[in-house]
The first five atom37 places (N, CA, C, CB, O) and aatype in JSON, in Angstrom:
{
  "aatype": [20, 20, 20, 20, 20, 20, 20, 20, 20, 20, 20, 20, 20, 20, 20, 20, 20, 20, 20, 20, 20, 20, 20, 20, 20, 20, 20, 20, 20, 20, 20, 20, 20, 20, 20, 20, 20, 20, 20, 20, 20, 20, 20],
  "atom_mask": [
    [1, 1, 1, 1, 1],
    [1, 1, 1, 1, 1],
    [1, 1, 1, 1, 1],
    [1, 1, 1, 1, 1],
    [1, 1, 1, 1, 1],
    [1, 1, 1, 1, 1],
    [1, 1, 1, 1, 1],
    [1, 1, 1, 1, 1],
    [1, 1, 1, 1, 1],
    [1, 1, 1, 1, 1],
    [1, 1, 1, 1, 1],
    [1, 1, 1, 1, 1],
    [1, 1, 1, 1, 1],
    [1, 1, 1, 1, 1],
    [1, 1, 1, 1, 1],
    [1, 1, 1, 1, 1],
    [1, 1, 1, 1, 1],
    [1, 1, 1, 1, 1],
    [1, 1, 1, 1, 1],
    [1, 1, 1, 1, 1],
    [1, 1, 1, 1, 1],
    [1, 1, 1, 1, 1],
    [1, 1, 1, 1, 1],
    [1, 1, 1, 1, 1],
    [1, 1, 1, 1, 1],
    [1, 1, 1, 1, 1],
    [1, 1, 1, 1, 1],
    [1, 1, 1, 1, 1],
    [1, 1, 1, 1, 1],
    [1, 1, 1, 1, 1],
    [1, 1, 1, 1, 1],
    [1, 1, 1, 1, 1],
    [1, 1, 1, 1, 1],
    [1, 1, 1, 1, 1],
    [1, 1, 1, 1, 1],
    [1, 1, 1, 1, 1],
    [1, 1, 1, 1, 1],
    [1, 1, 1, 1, 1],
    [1, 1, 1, 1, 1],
    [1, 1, 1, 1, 1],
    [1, 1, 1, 1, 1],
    [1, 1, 1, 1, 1],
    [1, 1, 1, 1, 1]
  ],
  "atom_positions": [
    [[0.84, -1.18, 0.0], [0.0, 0.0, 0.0], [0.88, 1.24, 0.0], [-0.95, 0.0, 1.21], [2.05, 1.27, 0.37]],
    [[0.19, 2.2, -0.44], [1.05, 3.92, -0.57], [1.64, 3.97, -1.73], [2.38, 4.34, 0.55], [2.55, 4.79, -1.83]],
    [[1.32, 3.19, -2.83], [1.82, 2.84, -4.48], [0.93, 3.95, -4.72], [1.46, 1.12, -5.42], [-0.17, 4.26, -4.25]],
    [[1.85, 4.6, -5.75], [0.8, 5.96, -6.49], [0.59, 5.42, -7.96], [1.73, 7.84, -6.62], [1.49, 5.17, -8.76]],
    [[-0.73, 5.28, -8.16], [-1.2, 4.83, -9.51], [-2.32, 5.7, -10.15], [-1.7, 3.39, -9.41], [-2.97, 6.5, -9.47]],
    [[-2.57, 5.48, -11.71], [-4.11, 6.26, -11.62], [-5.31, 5.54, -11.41], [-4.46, 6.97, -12.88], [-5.52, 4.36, -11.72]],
    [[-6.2, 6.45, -10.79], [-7.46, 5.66, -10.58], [-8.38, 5.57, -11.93], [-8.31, 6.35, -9.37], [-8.46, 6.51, -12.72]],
    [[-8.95, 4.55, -12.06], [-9.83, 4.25, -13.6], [-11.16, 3.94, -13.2], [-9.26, 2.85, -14.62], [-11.43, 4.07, -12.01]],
    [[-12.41, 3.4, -14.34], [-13.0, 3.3, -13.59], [-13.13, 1.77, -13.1], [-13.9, 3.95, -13.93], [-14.11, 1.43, -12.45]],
    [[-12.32, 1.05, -13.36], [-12.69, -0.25, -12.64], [-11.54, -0.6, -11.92], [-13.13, -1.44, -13.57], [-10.93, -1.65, -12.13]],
    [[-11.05, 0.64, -10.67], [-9.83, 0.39, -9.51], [-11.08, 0.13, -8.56], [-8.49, 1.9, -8.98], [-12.19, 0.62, -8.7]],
    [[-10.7, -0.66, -7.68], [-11.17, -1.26, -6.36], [-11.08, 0.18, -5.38], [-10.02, -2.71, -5.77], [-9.97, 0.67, -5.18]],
    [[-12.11, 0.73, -4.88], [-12.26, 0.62, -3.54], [-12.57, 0.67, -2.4], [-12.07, 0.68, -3.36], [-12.72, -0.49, -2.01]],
    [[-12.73, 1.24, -1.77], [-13.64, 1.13, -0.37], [-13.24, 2.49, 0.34], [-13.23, -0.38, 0.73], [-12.27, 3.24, 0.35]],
    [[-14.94, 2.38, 1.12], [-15.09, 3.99, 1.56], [-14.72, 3.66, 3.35], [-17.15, 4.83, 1.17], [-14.81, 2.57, 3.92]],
    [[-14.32, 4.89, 3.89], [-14.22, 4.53, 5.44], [-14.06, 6.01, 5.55], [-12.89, 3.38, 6.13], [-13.31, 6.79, 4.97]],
    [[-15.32, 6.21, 6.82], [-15.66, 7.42, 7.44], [-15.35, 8.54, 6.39], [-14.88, 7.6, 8.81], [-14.47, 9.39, 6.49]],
    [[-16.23, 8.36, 5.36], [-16.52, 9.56, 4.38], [-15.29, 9.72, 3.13], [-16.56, 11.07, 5.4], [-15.42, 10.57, 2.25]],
    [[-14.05, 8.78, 3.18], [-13.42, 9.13, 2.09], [-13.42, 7.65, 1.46], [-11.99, 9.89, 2.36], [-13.87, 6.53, 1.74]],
    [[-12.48, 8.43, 0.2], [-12.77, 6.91, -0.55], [-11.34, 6.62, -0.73], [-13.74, 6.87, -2.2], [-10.59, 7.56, -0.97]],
    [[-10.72, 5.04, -0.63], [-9.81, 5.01, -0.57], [-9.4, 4.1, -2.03], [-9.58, 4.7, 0.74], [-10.32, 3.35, -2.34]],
    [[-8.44, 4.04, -2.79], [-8.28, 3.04, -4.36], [-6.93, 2.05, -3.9], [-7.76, 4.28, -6.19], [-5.88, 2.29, -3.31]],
    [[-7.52, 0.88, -4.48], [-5.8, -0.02, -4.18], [-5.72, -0.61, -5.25], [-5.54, -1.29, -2.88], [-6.68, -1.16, -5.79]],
    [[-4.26, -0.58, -5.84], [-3.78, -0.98, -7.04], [-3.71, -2.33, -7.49], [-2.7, -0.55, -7.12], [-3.22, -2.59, -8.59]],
    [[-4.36, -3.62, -6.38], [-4.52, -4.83, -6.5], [-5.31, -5.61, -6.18], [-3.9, -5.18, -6.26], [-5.54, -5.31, -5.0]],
    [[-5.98, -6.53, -6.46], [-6.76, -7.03, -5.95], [-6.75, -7.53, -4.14], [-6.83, -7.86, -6.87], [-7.59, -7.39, -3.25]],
    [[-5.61, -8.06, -4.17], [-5.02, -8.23, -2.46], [-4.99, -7.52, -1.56], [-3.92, -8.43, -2.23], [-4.67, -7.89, -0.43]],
    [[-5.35, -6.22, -1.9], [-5.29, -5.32, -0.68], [-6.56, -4.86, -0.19], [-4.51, -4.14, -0.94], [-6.65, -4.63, 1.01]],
    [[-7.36, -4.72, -0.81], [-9.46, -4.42, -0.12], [-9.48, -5.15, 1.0], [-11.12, -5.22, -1.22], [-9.98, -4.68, 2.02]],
    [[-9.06, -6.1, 0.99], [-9.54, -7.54, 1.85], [-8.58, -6.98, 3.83], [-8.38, -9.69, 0.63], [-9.13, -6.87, 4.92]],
    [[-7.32, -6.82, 3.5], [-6.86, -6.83, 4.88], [-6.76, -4.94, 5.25], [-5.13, -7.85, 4.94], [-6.21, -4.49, 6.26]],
    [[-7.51, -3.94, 3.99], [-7.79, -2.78, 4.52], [-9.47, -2.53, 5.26], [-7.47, -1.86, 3.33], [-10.03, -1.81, 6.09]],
    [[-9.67, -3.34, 4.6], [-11.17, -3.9, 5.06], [-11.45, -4.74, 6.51], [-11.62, -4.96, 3.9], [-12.44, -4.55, 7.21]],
    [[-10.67, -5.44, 6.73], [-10.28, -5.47, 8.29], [-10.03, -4.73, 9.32], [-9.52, -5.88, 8.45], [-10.38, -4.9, 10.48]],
    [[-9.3, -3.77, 8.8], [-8.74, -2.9, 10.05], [-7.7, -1.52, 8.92], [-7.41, -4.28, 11.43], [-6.56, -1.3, 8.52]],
    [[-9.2, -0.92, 8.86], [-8.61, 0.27, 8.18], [-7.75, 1.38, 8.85], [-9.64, 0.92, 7.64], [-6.8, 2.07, 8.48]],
    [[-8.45, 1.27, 9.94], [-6.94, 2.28, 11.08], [-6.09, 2.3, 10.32], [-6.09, 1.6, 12.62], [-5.79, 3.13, 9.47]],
    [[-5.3, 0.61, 10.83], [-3.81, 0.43, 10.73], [-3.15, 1.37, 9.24], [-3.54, -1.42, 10.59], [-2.17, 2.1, 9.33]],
    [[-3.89, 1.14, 8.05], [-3.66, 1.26, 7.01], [-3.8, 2.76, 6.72], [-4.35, 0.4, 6.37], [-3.09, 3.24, 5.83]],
    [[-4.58, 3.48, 7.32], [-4.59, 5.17, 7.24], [-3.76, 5.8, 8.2], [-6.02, 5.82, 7.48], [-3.44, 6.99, 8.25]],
    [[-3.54, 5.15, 8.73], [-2.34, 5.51, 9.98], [-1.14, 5.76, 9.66], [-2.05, 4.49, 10.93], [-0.28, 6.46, 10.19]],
    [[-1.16, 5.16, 8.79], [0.78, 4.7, 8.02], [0.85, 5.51, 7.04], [1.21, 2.93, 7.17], [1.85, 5.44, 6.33]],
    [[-0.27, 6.59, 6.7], [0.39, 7.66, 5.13], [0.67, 8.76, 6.04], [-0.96, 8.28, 3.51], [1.14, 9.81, 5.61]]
  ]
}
């Protein structure tokens, strides 16, 4: 995660407390989707 890519319209991703967040792979929704803290914490 923290890869800078462009967003299109078929990037993955998921909203948490009002923003929207894009991940450049399929593998990553799944364990930001668990525990999005950790993952907004770290930019």
């Amino acid at each position: 995660m923290g890869t800078k890519f462009k967003v299109k319209a078929n990037t993955q991703a998921a909203d948490y407390n009002g923003k929207s967040y894009y991940f450049c792979c399929a593998g990553c929704p799944g364990p930001f989707n668990n525990n999005p803290g950790e993952y907004i914490n770290k930019q």
